[in-house]
C-alpha positions in Angstrom: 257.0 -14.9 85.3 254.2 -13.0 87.2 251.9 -10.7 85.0 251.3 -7.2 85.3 247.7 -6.5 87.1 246.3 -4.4 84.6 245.5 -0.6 85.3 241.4 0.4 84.7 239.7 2.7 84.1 236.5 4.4 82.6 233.2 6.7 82.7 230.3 5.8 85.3 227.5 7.8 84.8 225.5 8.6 88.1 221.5 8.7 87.4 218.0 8.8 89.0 215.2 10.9 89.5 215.5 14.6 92.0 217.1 14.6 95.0 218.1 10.9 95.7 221.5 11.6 96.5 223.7 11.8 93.6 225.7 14.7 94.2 226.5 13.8 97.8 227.5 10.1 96.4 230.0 11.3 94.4 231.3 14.0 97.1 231.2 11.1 99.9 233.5 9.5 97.0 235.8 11.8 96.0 236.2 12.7 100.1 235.8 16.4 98.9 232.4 18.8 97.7 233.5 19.1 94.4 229.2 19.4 93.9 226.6 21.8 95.3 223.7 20.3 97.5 220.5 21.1 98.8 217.2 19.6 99.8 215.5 21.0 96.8 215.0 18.4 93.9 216.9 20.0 90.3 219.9 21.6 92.0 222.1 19.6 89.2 222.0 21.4 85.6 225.0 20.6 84.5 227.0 17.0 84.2 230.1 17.2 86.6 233.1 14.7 86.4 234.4 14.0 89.4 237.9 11.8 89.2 238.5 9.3 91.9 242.2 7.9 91.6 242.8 4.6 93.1 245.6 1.8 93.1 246.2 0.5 89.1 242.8 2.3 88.4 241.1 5.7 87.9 237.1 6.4 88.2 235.6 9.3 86.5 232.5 9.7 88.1 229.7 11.5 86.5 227.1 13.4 88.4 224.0 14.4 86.1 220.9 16.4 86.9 217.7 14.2 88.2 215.6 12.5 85.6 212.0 13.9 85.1 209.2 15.6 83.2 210.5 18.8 81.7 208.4 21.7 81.1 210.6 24.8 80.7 213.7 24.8 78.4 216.1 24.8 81.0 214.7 21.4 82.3 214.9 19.7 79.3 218.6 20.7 78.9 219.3 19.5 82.1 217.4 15.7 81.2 219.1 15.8 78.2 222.8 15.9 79.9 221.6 13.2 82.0 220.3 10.9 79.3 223.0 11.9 77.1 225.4 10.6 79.7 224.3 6.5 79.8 225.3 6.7 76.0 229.3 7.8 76.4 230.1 5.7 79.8 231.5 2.6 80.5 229.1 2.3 83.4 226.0 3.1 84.3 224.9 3.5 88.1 221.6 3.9 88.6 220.6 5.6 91.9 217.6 5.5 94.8 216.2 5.5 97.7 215.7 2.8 100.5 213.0 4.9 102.1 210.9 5.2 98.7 209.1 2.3 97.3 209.7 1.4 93.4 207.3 4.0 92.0 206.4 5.0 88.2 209.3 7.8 88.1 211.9 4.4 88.9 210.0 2.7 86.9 210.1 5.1 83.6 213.8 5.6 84.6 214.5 1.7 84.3 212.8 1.7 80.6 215.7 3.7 79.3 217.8 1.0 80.3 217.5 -2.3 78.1 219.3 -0.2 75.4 222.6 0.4 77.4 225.4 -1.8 76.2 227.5 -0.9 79.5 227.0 -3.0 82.8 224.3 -1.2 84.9 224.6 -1.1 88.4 221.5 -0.8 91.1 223.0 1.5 94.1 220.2 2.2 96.9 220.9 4.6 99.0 219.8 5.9 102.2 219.6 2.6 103.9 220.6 4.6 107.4 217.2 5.6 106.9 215.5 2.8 106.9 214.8 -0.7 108.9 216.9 -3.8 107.6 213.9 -5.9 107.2 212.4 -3.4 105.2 215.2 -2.6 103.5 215.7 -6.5 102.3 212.5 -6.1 100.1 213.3 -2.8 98.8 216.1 -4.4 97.3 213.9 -7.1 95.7 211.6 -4.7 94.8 214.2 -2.2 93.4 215.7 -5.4 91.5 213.0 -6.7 89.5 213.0 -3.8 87.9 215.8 -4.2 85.2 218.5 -7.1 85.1 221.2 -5.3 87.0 224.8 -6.4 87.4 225.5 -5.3 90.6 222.8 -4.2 93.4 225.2 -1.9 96.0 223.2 -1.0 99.1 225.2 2.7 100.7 224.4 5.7 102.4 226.1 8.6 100.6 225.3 10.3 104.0 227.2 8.5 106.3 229.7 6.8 103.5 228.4 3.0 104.8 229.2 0.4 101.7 230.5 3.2 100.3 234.2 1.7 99.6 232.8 -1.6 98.5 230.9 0.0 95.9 234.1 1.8 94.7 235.6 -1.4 94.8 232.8 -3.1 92.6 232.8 -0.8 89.7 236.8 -0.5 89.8 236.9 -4.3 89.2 233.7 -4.3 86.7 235.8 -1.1 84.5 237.8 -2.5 81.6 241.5 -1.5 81.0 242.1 1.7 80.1 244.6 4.6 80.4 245.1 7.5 82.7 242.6 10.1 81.8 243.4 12.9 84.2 246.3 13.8 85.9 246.1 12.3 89.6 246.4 15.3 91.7 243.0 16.7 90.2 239.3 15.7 91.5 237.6 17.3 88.8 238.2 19.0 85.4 235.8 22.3 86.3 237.1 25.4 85.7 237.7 27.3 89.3 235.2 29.7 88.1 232.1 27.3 87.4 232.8 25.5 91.1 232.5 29.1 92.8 229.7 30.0 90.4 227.6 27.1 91.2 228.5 27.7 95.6 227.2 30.8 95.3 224.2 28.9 93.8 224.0 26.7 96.2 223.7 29.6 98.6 220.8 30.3 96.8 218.8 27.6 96.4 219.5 27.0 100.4 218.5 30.4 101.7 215.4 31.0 99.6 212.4 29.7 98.9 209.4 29.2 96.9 210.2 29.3 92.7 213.6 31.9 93.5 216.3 29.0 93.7 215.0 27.6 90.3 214.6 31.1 88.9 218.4 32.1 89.3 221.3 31.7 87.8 225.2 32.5 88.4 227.9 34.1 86.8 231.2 34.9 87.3 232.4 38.4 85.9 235.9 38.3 86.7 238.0 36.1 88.7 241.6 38.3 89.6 243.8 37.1 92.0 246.7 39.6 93.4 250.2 39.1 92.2 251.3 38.1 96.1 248.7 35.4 96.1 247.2 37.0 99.3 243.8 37.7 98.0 241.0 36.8 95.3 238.9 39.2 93.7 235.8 37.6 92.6 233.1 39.1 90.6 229.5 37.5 90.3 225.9 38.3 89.2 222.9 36.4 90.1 219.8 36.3 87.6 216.7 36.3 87.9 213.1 36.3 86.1 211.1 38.9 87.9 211.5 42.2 89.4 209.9 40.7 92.8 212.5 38.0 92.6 215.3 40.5 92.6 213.5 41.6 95.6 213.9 38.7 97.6 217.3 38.0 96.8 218.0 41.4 97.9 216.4 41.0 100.9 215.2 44.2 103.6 218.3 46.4 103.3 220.4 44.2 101.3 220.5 41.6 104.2 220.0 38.2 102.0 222.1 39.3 99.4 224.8 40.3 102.2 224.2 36.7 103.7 224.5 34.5 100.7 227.3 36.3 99.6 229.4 35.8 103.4 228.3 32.3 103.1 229.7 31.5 99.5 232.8 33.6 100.3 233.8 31.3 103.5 233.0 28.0 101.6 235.2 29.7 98.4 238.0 30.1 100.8 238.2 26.8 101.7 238.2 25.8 97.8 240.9 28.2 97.3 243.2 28.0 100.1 243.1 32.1 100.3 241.4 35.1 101.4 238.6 36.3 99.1 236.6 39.4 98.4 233.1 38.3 96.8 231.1 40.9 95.5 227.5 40.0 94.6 225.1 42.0 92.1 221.5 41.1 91.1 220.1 41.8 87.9 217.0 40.5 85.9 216.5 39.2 82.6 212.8 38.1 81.9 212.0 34.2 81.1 215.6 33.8 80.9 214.9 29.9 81.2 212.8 30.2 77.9 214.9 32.0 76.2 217.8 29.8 74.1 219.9 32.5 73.6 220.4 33.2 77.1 220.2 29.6 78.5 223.4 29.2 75.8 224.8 32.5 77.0 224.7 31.0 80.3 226.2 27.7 79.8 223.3 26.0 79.2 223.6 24.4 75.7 
C-alpha cells in the first residue's frame, strides 16, 4: 500500500541588514507586490506574512524590517519585529548581498544565530550583479560565518534560483496543517497594503530625512454599493512644518503626484476605480513619542 506524501508547512522568517532585498524576495515569490520597495535602506517597519501555496505544502513567508543600530524609538520597534521573528519560525532565512563582502553588520547579524533551534538557511542574493568567480568566494566567505543548512544563491531581481530555493525550504518544513486559506497571499488588512503604497510613494519621490519622517493612515476606506468605485481616505505625517512643506510641494504638485501614483498602483490591488484623497498634517517627534508610534501601529 503506497503512503500518503505528507502535506508541510511552516513560518520562514526573512532577515538581514537594510536594503538587501528582502521585500522584493518575497514579492518575486509570491509572483505578486504584496510589499512596498524602494532604494532607501528602513522602508520595512512592520513584519508582513506573505503565504506561498504549493503542491502538499504551504510557505508563510515573513518579511521583517532590516537589522541595525536603532537610535529613535521607531527603529528599535522595527529591530525588534525582526528579531522577534527568528524566535516563532520554523525557519530562518538569512539574507545578502553577492556584491558586498562579509562585513561587521553580517557579522553581528550571524551572532544572533547560534541560539536558533530552527534550520537557518544562507540565501545570497544579487548574484546578477556580480562575476561568478567572484561570486564563488562570496559564498565561502558568506558561509564561514555560521553553520548554515542550506547556502541558496538567487537574484530576487530577476527570480534566478528562485524556485529552487522554494523548493529547498518546502522539503526542509516539517508537517503541518493548512494555515491560510489558498486563495489569499497575505493576511494584511486591504487598508494597511494601500496605507504602506502610498508610503512607498513617499519614500520614492522625496528625499533627504522626509521618507523616514512620515507616516500613513487610512481614514476611511468606502466602497459604493455598485462596486464601481473606492473612496479612500489617507493622511500623511510628518515631524516638521518644513516637512509638510515638501510633501506639499510648489502648489500642491508633490502631494498631487504621490497621490496619482498610489491611486493607479491601488487600482491594480483592487481591481476597481479609486478616488484617493491625500491630506498632510504634522505631529512633532512623532517617532519619539510611544503614544503615537502605538496610535500608529507601531507597538
Amino acid at each position: 500500500m503506497l503512503s500518503k506524501t505528507p502535506f508541510r508547512s511552516g513560518f520562514v522568517s526573512i532577515i538581514g541588514r537594510p536594503n538587501v532585498g528582502k521585500s522584493t524576495l518575497l514579492n518575486q515569490i509570491l509572483g505578486e507586490k504584496i510589499v512596498i520597495t524602494s532604494d532607501k535602506p528602513q522602508t520595512t517597519r512592520n513584519r508582513i506574512q506573505g503565504i506561498h501555496n504549493l503542491p502538499g505544502a504551504q510557505i508563510v513567508f515573513i518579511d521583517t524590517p532590516g537589522i541595525h543600530h536603532a537610535r529613535s524609538r521607531l527603529n528599535k520597534f522595527m529591530v525588534e519585529e525582526a528579531l522577534s521573528s527568528i524566535r516563532e519560525v520554523d525557519l530562518v532565512m538569512l539574507l545578502v548581498e553577492a556584491n558586498r563582502a562579509p562585513g561587521d553588520q553580517e557579522r553581528e547579524i550571524a551572532g544572533l544565530l547560534p541560539g536558533v533551534n530552527v534550520p537557518v538557511f544562507l540565501v545570497v542574493n544579487k548574484i546578477d550583479l556580480i562575476d561568478p568567480d567572484i561570486l564563488a568566494e562570496r559564498l565561502t566567505a558568506y558561509a564561514e560565518l555560521f553553520p548554515f543548512r542550506e547556502v541558496v544563491p538567487v537574484s530576487a531581481e530577476t527570480g534566478e534560483n528562485v524556485e529552487r530555493l522554494v523548493e529547498v525550504v518546502r522539503d526542509t518544513l516539517p508537517e503541518g496543517p493548512v494555515y491560510f486559506p489558498d486563495d489569499i497571499l497575505t493576511d494584511l488588512p486591504e487598508r494597511f497594503i494601500v496605507a504602506e503604497i502610498v508610503r512607498e510613494k513617499v519614500f520614492r519621490l522625496t528625499r533627504d530625512e522626509i521618507p523616514y519622517s512620515t507616516a500613513v493612515e487610512v481614514d476611511s476606506f468606502r466602497e459604493r454599493e455598485d462596486g464601481g468605485l473606492v473612496s479612500i481616505s489617507a493622511t500623511i505625517t510628518v515631524e516638521r512644518d518644513s516637512q509638510k512643506g515638501i510633501i506639499i510641494g510648489r502648489k500642491g504638485a508633490m502631494l498631487k503626484q504621490i497621490g496619482s501614483e498610489a491611486r493607479l498602483e491601488i487600482e491594480r490591488l483592487l481591481d476597481t476605480k479609486v478616488f484617493l484623497e491625500l491630506f498632510v498634517r504634522v505631529r512633532r517627534d512623532w517617532s519619539e513619542n510611544p503614544n503615537i508610534l502605538k496610535e500608529l501601529g507601531y507597538r
